[in-house]
C-alpha positions in Angstrom: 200.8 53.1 96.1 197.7 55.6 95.3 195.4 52.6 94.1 193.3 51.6 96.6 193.1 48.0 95.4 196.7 47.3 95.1 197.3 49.2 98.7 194.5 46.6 99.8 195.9 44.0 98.4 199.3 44.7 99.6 198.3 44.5 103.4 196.8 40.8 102.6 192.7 41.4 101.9 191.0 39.2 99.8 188.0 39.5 97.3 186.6 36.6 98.0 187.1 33.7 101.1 187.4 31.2 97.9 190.8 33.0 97.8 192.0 31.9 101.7 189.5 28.5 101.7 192.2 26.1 100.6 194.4 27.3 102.9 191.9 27.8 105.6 190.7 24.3 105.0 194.2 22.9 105.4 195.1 24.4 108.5 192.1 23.7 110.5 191.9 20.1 108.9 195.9 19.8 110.4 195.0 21.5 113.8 191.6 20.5 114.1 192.0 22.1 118.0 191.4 25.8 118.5 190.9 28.1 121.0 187.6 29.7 121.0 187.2 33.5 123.6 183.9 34.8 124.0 183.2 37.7 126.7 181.5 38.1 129.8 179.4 40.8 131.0 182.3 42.9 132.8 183.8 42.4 128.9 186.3 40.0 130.2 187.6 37.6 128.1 187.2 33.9 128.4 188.7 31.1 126.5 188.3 26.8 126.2 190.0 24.6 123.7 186.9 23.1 121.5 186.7 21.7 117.7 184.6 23.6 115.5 184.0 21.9 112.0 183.4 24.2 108.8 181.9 24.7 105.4 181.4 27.2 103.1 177.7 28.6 101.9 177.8 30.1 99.0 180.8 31.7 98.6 181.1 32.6 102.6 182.4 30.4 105.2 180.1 28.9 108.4 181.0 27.3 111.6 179.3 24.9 113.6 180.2 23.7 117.3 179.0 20.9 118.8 179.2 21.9 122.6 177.4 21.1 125.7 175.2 24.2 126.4 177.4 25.1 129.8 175.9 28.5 131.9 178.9 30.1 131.8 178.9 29.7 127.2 175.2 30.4 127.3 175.3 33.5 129.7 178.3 34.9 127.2 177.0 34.4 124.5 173.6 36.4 125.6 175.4 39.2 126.9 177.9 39.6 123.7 177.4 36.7 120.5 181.1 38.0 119.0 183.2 34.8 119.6 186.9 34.7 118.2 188.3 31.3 117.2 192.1 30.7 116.9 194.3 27.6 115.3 198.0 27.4 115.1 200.6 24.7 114.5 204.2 24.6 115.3 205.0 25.6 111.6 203.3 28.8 112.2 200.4 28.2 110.4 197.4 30.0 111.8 194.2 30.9 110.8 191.3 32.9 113.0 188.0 33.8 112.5 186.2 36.9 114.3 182.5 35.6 114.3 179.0 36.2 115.7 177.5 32.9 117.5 173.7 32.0 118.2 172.6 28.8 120.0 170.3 27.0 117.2 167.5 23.5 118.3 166.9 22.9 114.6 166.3 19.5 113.9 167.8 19.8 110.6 170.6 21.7 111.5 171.3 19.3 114.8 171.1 16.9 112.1 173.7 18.2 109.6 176.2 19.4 111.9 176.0 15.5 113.5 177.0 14.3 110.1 179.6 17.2 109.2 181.4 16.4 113.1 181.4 12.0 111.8 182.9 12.5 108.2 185.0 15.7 108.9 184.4 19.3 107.7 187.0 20.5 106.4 189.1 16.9 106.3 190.4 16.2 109.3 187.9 18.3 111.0 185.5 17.1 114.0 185.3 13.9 115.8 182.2 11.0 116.3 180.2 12.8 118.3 178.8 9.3 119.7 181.6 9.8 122.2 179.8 12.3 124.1 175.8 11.9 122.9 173.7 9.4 122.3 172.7 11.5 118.9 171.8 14.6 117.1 168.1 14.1 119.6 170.1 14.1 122.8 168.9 16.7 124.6 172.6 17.6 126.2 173.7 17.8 122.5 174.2 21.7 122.1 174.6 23.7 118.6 176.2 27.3 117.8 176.1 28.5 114.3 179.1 30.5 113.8 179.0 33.0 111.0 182.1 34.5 110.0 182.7 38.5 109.4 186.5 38.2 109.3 188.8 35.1 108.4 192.3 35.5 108.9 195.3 32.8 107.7 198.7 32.9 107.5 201.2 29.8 106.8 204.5 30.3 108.2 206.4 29.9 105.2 204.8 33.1 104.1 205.9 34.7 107.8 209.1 34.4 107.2 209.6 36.2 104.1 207.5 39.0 104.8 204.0 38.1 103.4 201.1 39.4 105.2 198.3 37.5 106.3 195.6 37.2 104.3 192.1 38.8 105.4 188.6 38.2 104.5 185.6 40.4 105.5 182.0 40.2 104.9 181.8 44.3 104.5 183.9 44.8 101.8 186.8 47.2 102.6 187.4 48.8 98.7 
């Protein structure tokens, strides 16, 4: 195929993440787990199991963690802020997101993502938070914004007759 749209559509990009968000939304709200790498200074990667919770702005996806502020996260992410987060269920759904990640003491945004981790973002997303600080003041009570360049989901019933994943980018690639 000559097109350059159809040949980009035919290896699984998207427009727009409106067109993976359902999808993306339903898999992390099933696995609610993932497994997020960042890198060390020798470009080593590193990986822990945490729950990030989501939502879209605008029409592009955001992350938040709620995390304790270790020295081995914070030294990462000052060396090198690309993080990679990665969810997948025995049905071979999976969905990751390739992401740049910046601590943030916002009132308002310690706050919100508080309230996004209680009710769920996406459904099914996130836990009470009350488990592990007192609230969105505790000083222990640590927040990365994570902001999405690439979004990645595939559902396994698509695997296994040959659909690709489907791929979102911030930089458009037609």
């Amino acid at each position: 195929m000559n097109d350059d749209s159809t040949t980009t559509r035919r290896r699984g990009h998207v427009h727009t993440f409106a067109d993976v968000r359902e999808d993306f939304d339903a898999i992390v709200g099933a696995v609610n787990y993932a497994t997020m790498v960042t890198v060390d200074a020798k470009g080593r990667p590193r990986t822990r199991v945490l729950i990030p919770v989501w939502e879209t702005e605008g029409d592009e996806p955001r992350g938040w963690l709620a995390t304790y502020r270790t020295p081995v996260k914070a030294a990462h992410l000052a060396n090198n802020p690309h993080v990679t987060f990665s969810y997948w269920n025995p049905t071979q759904n999976t969905a990751s997101v390739d992401a740049t990640a910046a601590w943030t003491d916002d009132p308002a945004d310690r706050r919100r993502v508080w309230d996004l981790y209680r009710y769920g973002s996406p459904p099914g997303a996130g836990y009470d938070p009350s488990g592990f600080w007192k609230g969105p003041d505790d000083p222990e009570f640590s927040v990365l914004r994570v902001d999405p360049w690439r979004v990645q989901v595939l559902r396994g019933r698509d695997l296994v007759i040959g659909v690709p994943a489907r791929i979102w980018t911030r930089e458009p690639r037609w």
